[in-house]
N, C-alpha and C positions, 0 to 999 in steps of 0.2 A: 140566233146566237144561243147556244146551249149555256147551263147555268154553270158546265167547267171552265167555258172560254168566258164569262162573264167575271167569275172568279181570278181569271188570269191579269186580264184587264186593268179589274180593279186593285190586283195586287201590284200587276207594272206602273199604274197612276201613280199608285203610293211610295213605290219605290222613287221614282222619279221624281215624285215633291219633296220626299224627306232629300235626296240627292240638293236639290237648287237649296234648301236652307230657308230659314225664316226671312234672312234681310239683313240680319244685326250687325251694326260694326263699330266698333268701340270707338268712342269718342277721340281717340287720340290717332285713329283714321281719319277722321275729318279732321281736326287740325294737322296733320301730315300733308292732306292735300291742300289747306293753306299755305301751307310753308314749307312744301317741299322735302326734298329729300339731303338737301345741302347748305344747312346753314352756318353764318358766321355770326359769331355775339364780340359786341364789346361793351363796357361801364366806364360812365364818367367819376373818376374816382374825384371821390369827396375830399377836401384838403383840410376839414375838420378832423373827418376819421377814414384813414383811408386803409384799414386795417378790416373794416365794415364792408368795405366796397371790395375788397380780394374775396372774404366771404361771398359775399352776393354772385360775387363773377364765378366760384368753382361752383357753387350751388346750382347756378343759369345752365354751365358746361354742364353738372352732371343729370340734369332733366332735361336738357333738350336730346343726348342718349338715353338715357332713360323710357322717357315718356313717347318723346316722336321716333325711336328710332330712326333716328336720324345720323348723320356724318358732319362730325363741326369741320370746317374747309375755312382757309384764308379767303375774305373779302370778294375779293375780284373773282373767284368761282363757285361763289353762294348763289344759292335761291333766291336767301332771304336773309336779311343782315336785321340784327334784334342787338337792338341799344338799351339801353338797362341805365336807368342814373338811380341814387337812393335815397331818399329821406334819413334824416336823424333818426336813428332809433329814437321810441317814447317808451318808458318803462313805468307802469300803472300798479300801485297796489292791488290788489284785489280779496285777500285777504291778511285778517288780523288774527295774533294768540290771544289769550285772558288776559295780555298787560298791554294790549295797546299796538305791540311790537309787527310788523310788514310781518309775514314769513312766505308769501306767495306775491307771485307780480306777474302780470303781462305786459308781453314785450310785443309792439305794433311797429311794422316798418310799411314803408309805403314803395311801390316802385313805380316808376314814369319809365312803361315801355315801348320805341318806337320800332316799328316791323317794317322793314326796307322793301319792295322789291323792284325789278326796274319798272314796272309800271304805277306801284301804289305805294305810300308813305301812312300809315297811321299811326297812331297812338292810343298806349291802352295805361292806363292807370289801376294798379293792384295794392293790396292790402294784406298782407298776413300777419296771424299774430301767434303768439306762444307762452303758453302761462308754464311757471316754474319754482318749486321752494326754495325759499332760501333759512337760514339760520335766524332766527330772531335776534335782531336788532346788530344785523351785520353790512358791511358791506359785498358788494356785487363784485364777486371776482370775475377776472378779465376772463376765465373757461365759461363762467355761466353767461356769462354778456353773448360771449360769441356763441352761445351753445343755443341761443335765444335766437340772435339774430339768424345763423344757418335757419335751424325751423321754422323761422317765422317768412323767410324770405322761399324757403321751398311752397308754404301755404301760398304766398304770392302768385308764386310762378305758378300753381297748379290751378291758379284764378284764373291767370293769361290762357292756360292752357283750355278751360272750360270756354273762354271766353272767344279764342278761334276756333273752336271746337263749333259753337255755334255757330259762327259765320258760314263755317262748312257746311252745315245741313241745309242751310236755306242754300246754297249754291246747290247743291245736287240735284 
């Protein structure tokens, strides 16, 4: 073999490995193949605050587009049916002014998610939270409440989502 067709060779190798790619494939491809291409969600609305639990519910809708690229579909032609219930918001000082006064807080919501399919049921328990200022020595208006809970419940979901995310790799 002469060293032009040795050249050649080694240039079509190369071509050909940069062609196949490294491997990589985002994390929200593995949880995709968890949970399909067709999912349906619903929330057990809270009858403390059920104003929390609408939040939670369009936030769920707008990351499982989002995130899984996915198609929200009625019940009976999902993949994968994703139950969503919510904890009380807890809102946490975290910090103080020079007089004592709150002006910052985090807000921690918890979610209990169970992930339908016809052959498997489990449950995943998530956490997000959301720090935010407020006025010194005021009260929590109803925008900053719900403006806390959206964020802190998107941190959630993005838990759930890390968290089939793994199941995924080890199934591959």
């Amino acid at each position: 073999m002469s060293f032009s067709h040795l050249v050649k060779y080694l240039l079509l190798v190369a071509f050909l490995f940069e062609l196949s790619g490294c491997g990589y494939k985002p994390s929200a491809k593995y949880a995709r193949d968890i949970v399909g291409q067709k999912i349906s969600t619903s929330i057990v609305i809270s009858k403390e605050d059920p104003e929390n639990s609408v939040l939670v519910k369009d936030s769920v809708d707008k990351a499982i587009i989002e995130i899984f690229h996915s198609s929200l579909v009625d019940r009976r032609h999902s993949d994968t049916h994703l139950s969503f219930k919510i904890t009380n918001p807890t809102y946490r000082p975290v910090e103080y002014d020079n007089n004592g006064f709150v002006i910052s807080y985090r807000a921690t919501i918890k979610l209990l998610i169970t992930r339908e399919t016809k052959s498997i049921k489990k449950k995943y328990l998530t956490s997000g939270t959301y720090d935010f200022s407020v006025v010194p020595n005021a009260v929590l208006s109803d925008q900053e409440r719900f403006n806390a809970i959206k964020y802190s419940a998107i941190k959630a979901i993005s838990s759930f989502v890390a968290k089939v995310s793994a199941e995924g790799t080890r199934v591959q």
